[in-house]
N, C-alpha and C positions, 0 to 999 in steps of 0.2 A: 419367312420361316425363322430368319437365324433372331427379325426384333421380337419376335411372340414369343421366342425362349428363352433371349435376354429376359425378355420380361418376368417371363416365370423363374428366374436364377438370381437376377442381380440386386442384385441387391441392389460406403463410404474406402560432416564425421565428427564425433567427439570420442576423448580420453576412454578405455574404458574403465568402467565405474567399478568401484568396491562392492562385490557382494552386498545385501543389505537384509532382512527380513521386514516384509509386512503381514499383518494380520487381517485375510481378507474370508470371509466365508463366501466360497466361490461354488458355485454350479456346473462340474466340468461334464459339457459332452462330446460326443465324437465331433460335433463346428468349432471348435475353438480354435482360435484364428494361430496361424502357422508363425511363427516369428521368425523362421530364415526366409517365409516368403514376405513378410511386412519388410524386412531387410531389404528385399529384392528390390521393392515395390519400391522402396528408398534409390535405390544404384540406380533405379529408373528414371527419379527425379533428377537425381542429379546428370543422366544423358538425357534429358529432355530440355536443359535448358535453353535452346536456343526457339524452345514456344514460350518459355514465360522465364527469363532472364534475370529478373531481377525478385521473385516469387520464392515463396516462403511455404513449407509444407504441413500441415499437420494432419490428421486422421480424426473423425469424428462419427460419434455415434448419431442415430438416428429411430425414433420406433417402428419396428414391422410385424408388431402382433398387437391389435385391440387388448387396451388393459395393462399394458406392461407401463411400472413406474421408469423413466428417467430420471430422476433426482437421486441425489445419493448413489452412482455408481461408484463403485471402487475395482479395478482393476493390476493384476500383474502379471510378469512376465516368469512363468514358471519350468523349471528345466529337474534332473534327475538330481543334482545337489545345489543348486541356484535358484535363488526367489527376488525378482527385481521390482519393488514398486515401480506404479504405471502413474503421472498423478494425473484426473482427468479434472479441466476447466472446466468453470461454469455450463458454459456451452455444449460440454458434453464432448470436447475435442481433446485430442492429446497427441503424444510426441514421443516418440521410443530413441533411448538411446542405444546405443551401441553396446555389446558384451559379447565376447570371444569363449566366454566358457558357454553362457547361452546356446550361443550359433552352435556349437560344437556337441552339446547333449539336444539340438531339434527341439530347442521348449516352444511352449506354447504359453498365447495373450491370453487369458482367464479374466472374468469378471463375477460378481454377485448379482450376476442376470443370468439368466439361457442366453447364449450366443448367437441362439436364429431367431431371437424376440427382437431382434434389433437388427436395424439395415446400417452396414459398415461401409465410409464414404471415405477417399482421401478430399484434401482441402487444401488448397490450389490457391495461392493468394497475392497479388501482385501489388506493387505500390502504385498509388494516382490511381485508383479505380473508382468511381463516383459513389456514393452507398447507392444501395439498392441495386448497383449492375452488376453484371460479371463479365469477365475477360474471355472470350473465344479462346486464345492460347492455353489460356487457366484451365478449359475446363479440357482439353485437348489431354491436358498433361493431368488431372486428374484421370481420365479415360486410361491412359495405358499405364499410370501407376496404379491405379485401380484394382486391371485385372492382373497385373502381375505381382498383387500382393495379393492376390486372391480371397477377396474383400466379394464373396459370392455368396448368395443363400445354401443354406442344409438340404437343398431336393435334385441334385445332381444323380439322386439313384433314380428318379423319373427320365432323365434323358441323360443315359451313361454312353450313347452310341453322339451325343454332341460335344465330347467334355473335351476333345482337341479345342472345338473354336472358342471354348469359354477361357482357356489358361492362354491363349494367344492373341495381345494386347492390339497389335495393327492388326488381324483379322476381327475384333469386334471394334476396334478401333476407324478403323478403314474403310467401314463398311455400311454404305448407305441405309441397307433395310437391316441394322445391325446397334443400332448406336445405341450406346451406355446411356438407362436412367439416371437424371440427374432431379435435385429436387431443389427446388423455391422455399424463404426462409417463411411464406404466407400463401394461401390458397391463389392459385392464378387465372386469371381469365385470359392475357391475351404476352404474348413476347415479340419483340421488334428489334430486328437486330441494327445496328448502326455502322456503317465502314465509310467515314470520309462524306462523298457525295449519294452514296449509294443507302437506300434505306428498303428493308422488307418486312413483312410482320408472318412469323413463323406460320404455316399450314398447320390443320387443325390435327390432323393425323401426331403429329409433334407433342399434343400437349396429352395431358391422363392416359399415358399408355397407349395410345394409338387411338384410346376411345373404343377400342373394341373388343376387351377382354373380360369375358361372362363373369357375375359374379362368384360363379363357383370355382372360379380359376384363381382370386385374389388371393385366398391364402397359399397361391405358390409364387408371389410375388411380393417382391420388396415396397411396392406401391402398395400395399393394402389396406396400411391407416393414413398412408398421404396421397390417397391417387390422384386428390386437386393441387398437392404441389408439385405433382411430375412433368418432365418436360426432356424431351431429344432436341441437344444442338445440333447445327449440322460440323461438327467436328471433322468428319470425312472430305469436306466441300474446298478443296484449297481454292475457291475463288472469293471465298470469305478471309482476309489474312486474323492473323493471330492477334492484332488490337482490336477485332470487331467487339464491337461492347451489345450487351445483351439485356436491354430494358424490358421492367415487367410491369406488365399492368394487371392487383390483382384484383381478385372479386370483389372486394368492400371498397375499390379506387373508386372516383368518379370517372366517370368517360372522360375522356379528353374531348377536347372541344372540336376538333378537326374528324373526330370518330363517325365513322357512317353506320345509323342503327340498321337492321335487318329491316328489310321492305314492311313497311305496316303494324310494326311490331311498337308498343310504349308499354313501358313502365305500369305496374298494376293489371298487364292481363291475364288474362285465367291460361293453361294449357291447352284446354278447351279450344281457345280463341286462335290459342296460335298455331295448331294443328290445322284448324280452319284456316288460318292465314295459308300457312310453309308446307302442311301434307305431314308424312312420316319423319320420324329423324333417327339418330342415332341417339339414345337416352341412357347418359352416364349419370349416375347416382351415387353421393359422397355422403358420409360417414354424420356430417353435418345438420343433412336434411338438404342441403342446398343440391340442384339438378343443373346439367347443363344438355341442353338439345344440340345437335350439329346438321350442319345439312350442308351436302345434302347427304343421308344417312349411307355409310360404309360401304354398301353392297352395289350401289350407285358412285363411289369415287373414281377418276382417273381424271385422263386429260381434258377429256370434252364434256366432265359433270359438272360447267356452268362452275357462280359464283359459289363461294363456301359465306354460311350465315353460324353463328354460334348466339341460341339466347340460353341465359341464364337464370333460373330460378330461383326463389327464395323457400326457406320451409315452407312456408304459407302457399304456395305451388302457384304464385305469383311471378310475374317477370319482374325482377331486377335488374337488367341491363341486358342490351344485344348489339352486335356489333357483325360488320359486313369484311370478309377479307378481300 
């Protein structure tokens, strides 16, 4: 219950500074993001160091409405007599500083977007991390700064009898059928986590939302233009420690060579075919054209539903790849 409504919710000291003005034509609605709670979210980093220690923070935007332009945001931090430019990187990340008159008049982060067109992420970032991986402690400490900057979606008036467990970072933190969307910087097909000797490649439930969320539910979710980048660590698992490194493999990768395909299943077959091969599946459908099947399909998972198979489609509603957990 509590990941299906994460689902539906979640969405990403210095001097202080001289007053300034910017000129930004801004979109203010009732989401625009809290700045003594992005503060918070701040104090929280800095009590979390001891999962990513030597880690660097920033905040980053993300799209979660079909259509919405990324480029060219400008944002600020705006209070009853204080206006602080915000400046955002390329990447669409940024960095808030500190101000005492701010805090003190409750302003608010403002942009020239709608504030619920866009999934708000922190960004968690540790030195010696390989590209393309991410640090288990990282994303750990993104999770509770997260929610305690309150970096949530605008549909809190759909589940106002849940809104304890959403402002309380170790209860979605902590919580196995609970865990913070996180999303991939490219669409993904498969994550493997790495600790020393021990290696495991993420269950399928982990990846696109569970894989089980109708598409009439998508627009109350922060997955809704990325639901092939989404994916749950197991952040909650402390038998995973906080250097566990998190390898992706995405859809356009080649298989790795060691990769086991789903029973019967190559490259160029029709739907058709593999329905006939594997039976029913669970059938997630991206934004793309590209599909991915799972089995064994949802209504049939636990402990004793046998192997998990994942193929995946091309537009052409051909196989591109498939792989065995």
């Amino acid at each position: 219950m509590l990941r299906t409504a994460l689902c539906l919710f979640l969405a990403v000291g210095a001097a202080h500074a001289q007053v300034q003005s910017v000129t930004v034509t801004t979109t203010r609605d009732p989401v625009d993001k809290s700045y003594r709670k992005m503060l918070k979210g701040m104090d929280r980093f800095e009590s979390e160091r001891s999962h990513a220690p030597g880690a660097t923070l920033r905040f980053r935007l993300l799209p979660r409405l079909p259509g919405v332009r990324m480029e060219g945001i400008e944002m600020k931090v705006v209070g009853d007599t204080v206006t602080l430019p915000v400046p955002v990187a390329p990447d669409n990340s940024f960095t808030l500083e500190r101000n005492a008159q701010a805090q003190r008049e409750d302003a608010a982060l403002v942009a020239n977007r709608r504030t619920d067109s866009m999934t708000w992420r922190a960004d968690v970032r540790s030195p010696g991390v390989p590209a393309g991986m991410r640090r288990l402690g990282d994303l750990r400490t993104e999770c509770r700064v997260g929610i305690e900057a309150g970096l949530v979606s605008n549909n809190a008036h759909l589940f106002r009898w849940l809104s304890d467990l959403f402002t309380n970072p170790d209860a979605v933190c902590r919580d196995p059928q609970g865990n913070y969307l996180f999303f991939a910087e490219r669409p993904l097909f498969a994550v493997r986590l790495h600790a020393g000797e021990r290696h495991a490649t993420l269950p399928f439930r982990y990846q696109y939302a569970g894989g089980t969320l109708p598409r009439a539910d998508l627009p109350f979710c922060d997955c809704q233009v990325l639901l092939d980048r989404t994916y749950h660590a197991p952040i909650w698992d402390a038998g995973w420690p906080d250097d566990t490194l998190l390898e992706f493999e995405h859809m356009d990768d080649p298989a790795p060579p060691d990769a086991a395909p789903a029973p019967g299943i190559q490259p160029g077959q029709t739907a058709q075919e593999v329905r006939a091969a594997l039976g029913p599946a669970t059938e997630v459908r991206f934004d793309s054209g590209l599909q991915a099947w799972l089995y064994p399909p949802a209504e049939r998972r636990g402990k004793n539903a046998g192997p998990e198979f994942i193929v995946l489609f091309g537009a052409d509603g051909r196989v591109l790849k498939s792989r065995r957990n």
